[in-house]
C-alpha positions as CSV (number, residue, x, y, z in Angstrom):
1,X,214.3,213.0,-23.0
2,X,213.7,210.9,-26.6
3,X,216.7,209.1,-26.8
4,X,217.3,209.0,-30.9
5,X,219.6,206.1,-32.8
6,X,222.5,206.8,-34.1
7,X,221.5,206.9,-37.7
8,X,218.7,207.1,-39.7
9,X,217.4,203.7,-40.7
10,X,215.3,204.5,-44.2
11,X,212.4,202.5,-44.4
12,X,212.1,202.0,-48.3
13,X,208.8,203.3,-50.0
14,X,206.2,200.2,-50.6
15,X,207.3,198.5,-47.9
16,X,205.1,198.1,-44.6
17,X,205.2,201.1,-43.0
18,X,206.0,203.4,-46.0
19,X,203.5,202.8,-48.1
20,X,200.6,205.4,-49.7
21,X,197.7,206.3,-47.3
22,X,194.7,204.7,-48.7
23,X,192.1,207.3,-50.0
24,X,188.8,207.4,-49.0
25,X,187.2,211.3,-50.1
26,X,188.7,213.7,-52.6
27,X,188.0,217.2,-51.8
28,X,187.0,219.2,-54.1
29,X,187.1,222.8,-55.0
30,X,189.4,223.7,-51.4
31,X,193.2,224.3,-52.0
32,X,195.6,222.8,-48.9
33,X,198.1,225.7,-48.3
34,X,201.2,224.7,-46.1
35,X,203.6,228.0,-44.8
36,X,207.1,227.1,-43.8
37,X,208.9,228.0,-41.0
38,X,211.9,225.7,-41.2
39,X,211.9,223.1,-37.9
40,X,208.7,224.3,-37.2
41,X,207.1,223.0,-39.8
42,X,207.6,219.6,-37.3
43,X,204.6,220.3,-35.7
44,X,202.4,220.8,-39.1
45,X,203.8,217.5,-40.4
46,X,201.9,215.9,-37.8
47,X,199.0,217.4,-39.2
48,X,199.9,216.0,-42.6
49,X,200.1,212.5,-41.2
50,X,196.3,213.2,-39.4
51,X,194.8,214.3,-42.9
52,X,196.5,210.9,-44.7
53,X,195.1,208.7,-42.0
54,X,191.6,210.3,-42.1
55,X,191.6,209.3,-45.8
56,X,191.4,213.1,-47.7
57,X,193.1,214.1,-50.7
58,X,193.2,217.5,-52.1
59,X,192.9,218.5,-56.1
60,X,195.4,221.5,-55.2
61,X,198.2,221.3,-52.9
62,X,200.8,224.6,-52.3
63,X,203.9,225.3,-50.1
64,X,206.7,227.4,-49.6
65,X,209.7,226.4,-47.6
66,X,208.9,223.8,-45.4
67,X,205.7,223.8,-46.6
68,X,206.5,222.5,-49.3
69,X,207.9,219.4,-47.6
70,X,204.6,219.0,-45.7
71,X,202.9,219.6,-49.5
72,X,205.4,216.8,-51.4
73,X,204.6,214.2,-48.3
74,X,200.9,215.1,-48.5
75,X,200.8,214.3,-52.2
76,X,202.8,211.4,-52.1
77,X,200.5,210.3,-49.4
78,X,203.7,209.2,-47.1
79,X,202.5,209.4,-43.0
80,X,206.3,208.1,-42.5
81,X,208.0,210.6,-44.3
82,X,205.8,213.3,-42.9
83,X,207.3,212.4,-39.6
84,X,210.6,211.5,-40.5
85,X,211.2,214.4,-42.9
86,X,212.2,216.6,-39.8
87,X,212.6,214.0,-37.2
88,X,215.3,212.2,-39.1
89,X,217.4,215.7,-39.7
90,X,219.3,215.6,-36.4
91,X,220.1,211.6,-37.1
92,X,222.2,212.8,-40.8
93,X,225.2,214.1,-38.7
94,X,225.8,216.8,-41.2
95,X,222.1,218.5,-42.2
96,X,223.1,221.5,-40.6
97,X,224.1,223.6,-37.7
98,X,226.7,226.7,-37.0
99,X,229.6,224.5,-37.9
100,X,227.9,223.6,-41.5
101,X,227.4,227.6,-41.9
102,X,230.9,228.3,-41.3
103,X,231.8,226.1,-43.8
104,X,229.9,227.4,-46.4
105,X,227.2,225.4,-46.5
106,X,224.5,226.6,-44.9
107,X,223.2,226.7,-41.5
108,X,220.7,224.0,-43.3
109,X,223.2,221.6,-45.3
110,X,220.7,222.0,-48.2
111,X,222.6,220.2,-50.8
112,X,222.7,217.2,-48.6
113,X,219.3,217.6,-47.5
114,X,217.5,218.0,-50.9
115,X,219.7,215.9,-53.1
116,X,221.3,213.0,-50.7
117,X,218.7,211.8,-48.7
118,X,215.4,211.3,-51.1
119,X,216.4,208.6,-53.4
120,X,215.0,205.3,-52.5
121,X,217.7,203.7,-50.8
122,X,218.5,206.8,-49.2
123,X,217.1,208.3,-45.4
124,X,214.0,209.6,-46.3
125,X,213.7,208.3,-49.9
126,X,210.5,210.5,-51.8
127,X,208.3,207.9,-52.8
128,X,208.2,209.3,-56.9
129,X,205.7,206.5,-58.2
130,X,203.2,207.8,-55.5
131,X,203.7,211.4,-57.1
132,X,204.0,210.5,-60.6
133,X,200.5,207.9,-60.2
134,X,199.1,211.0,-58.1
135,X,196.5,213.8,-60.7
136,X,197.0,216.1,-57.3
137,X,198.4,219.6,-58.2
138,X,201.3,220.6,-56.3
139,X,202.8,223.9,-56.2
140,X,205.9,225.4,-54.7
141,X,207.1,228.8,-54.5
142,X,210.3,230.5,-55.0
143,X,211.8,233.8,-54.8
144,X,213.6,235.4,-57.8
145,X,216.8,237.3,-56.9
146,X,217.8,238.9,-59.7
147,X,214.1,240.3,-60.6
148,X,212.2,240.2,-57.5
149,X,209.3,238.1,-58.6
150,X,207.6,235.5,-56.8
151,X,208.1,232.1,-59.2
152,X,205.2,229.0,-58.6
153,X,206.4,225.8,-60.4
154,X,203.6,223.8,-61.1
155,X,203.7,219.9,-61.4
156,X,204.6,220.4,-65.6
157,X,207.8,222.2,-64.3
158,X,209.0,219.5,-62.0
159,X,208.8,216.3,-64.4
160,X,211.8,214.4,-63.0
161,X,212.8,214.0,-59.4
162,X,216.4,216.1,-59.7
163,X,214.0,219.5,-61.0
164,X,211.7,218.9,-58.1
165,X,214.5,218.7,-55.4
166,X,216.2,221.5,-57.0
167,X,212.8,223.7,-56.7
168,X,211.9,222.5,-53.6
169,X,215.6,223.5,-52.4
170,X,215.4,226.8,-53.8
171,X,212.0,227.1,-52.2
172,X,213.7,226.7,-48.7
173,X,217.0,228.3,-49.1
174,X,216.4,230.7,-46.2
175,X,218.0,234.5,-47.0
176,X,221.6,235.0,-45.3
177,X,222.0,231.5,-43.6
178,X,221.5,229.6,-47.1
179,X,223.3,229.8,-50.1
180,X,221.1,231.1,-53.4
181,X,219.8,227.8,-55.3
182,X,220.2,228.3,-59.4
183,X,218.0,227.2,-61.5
184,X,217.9,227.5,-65.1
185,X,221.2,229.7,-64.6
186,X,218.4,232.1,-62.5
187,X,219.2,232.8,-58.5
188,X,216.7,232.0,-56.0
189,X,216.0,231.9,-52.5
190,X,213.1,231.3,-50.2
191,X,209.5,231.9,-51.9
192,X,208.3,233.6,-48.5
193,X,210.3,236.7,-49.9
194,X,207.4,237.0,-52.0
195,X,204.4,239.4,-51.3
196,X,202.5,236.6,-49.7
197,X,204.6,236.6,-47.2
198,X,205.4,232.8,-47.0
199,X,201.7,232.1,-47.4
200,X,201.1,230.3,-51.4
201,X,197.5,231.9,-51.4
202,X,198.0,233.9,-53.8
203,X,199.0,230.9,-56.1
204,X,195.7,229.4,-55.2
205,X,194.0,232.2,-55.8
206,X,195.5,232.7,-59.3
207,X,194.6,228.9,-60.2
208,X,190.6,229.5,-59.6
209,X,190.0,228.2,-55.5
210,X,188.0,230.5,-53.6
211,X,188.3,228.0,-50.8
212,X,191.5,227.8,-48.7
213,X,192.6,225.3,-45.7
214,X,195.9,227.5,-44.8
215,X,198.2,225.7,-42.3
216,X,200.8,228.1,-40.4
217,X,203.6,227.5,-38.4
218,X,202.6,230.3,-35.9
219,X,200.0,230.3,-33.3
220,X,196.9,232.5,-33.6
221,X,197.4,236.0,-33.3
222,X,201.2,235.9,-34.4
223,X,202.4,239.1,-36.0
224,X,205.5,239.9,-37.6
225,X,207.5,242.6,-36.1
226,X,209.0,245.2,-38.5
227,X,212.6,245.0,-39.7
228,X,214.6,247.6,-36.9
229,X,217.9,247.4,-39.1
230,X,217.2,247.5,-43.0
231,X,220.9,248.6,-43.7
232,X,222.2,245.5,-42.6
233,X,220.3,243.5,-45.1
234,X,221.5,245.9,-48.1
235,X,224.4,245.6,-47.5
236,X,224.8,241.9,-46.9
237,X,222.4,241.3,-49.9
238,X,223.9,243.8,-52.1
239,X,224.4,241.9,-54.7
240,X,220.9,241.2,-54.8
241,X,218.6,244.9,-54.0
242,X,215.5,243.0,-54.8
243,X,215.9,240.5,-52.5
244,X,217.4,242.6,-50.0
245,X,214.4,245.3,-50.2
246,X,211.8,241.6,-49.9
247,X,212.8,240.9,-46.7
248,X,212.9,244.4,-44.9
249,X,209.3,244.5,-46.8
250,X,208.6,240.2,-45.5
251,X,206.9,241.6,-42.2
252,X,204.5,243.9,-44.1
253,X,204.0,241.2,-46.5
254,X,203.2,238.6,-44.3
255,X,201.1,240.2,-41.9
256,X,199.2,241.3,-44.7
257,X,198.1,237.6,-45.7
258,X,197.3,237.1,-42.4
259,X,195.0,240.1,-41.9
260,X,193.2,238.8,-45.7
261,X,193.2,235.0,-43.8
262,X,191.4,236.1,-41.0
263,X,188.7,238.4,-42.7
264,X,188.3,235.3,-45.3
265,X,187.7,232.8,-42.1
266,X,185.0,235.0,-40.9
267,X,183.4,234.9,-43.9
268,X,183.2,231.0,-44.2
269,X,186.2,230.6,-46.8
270,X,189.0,229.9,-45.1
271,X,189.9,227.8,-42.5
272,X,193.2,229.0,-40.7
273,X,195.1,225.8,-38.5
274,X,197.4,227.7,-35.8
275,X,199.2,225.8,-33.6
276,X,198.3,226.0,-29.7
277,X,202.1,227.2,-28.9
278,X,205.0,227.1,-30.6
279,X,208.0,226.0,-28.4
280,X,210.9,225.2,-31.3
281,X,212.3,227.6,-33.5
282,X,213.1,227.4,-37.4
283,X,216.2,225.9,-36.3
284,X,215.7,223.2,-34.3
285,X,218.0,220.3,-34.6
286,X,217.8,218.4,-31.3
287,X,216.1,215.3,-31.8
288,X,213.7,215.4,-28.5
289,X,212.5,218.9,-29.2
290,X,211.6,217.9,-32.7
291,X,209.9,214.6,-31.3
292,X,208.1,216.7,-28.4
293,X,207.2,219.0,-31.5
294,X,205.6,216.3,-33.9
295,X,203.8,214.6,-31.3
296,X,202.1,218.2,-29.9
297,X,201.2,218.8,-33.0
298,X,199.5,215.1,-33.9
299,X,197.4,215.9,-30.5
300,X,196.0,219.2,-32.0
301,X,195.4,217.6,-35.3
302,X,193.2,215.0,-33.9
303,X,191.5,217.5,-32.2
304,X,190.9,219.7,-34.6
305,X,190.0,217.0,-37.4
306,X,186.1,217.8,-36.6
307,X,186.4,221.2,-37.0
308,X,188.6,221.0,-40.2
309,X,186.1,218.1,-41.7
310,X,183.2,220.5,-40.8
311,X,184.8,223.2,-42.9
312,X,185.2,220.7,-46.1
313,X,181.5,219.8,-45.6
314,X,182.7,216.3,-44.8
């Protein structure tokens, strides 16, 4: 078993060993798409880090949930972060767990998460001058209680580092074991409500790429069982129907934008990266899975770099 410190130490951005990823070849005219999948997305950030050390950077970069972790540490260009970002969780003491439900927090301790760990002399400081020097595109999605739509915020919507937290927050507020995240006075909750399922496609689609690199949290194959107890959900969600009536419809949704994934990867315009197995679940918190997780996960990348290069006609 990984034996883990007691406490994070946060390494602080621009120092050795958190500093930008040199870049080496911009790819054009492909949109990076990250999924979430809470914990999960452990294993995908190990794919980040394999991208950043190969050199690439991407003109478009989306997520949803814990994707968009993986997407903010892929444009920052930060291979410590991209580690450390679910690694360092367990080390906080208070990111989460039954005990922080019960209190009303959240089975993930978002508020603590989002907005007490990323500033530079915190955890897992966000390196902002990387972003703000970066021309990359990032997107996150949100879900919209009160109306049911599926909100993007673009880079113009997150100028400061407080409105991206609080969107990327809101992007990962999971439905039931998260509170609803505010915004503008609006209530939201995790983007893979939407009708992509938990997939930003759709917002790549919309900004003009025909050519997708989608990263899942799910091994090949995976599909979403169907919802056996919808009346549950209405009635714990009553206060918002719409958001209630997205997730007894998320299965449908998401299985969806897989189907559309797979017909696009046998046409030569999408490259779908599935994890071999999956053996931690969205809510992970013990340090060794997570480690056993990441460094699973940085195996397959470098294995799969060729094939992923191939597909970017690198």
């Amino acid at each position: 078993m990984t034996t883990a410190p007691l406490r994070p130490r946060p390494v602080p951005y621009g120092q050795p060993g958190h500093a930008p990823a040199p870049i080496t070849r911009r790819v054009n005219g492909v949109a990076l798409v990250f999924e979430g999948g809470g914990m999960r997305g452990a294993y995908t950030g190990a794919l980040v880090r394999a991208l950043l050390e190969e050199g690439l950077e991407f003109g478009w970069v989306g997520g949803i949930s814990a994707g968009g972790t993986n997407a903010v540490n892929m444009v920052t260009r930060d291979t410590w972060r991209a580690r450390e970002a679910y690694l360092g969780m367990p080390l906080l003491g208070d990111a989460g767990g039954w005990g922080s439900f019960a209190r009303g927090r959240g089975y993930f301790n978002s508020d603590r998460i989002y907005h007490h760990t990323s500033a530079e002399d915190e955890e897992m400081p966000v390196d902002w001058p990387a972003l703000e020097a970066s021309d990359v595109e990032l997107v996150l999605g949100a879900f919209r209680c009160d109306t049911g739509e599926q909100v993007y915020f673009h880079r113009s919507d997150m100028p400061t580092p407080a409105e991206l937290l609080l969107r990327a927050q809101a992007s990962a507020s999971m439905p039931l074991l998260m509170p609803v995240v505010e915004i503008d006075g609006a209530p939201y909750l995790d983007g893979a409500l939407g009708p992509g399922g938990g997939f930003a496609v759709d917002a790549a689609l919309a900004d003009g790429y025909e050519r997708l690199l989608v990263i899942s949290t799910r091994p090949a194959g995976y599909r979403k069982p169907e919802e056996k107890r919808p009346e549950v959900y209405r009635r714990l969600l009553r206060q918002y129907p719409a958001a209630a009536e997205a997730l007894i419809e998320r299965p449908r949704h998401y299985n969806t934008t897989l189907e559309d994934l797979e017909r696009r990867c046998a046409e030569g315009s999408a490259y779908l990266y599935c994890p071999d197995r999956m053996d931690i679940a969205n809510g992970e918190l013990r340090y060794d899975r997570l480690t056993t997780a990441f460094e699973a996960g940085l195996a397959q990348a470098k294995r799969e770099m060729p094939a992923i290069k191939a597909f970017l006609g690198l």
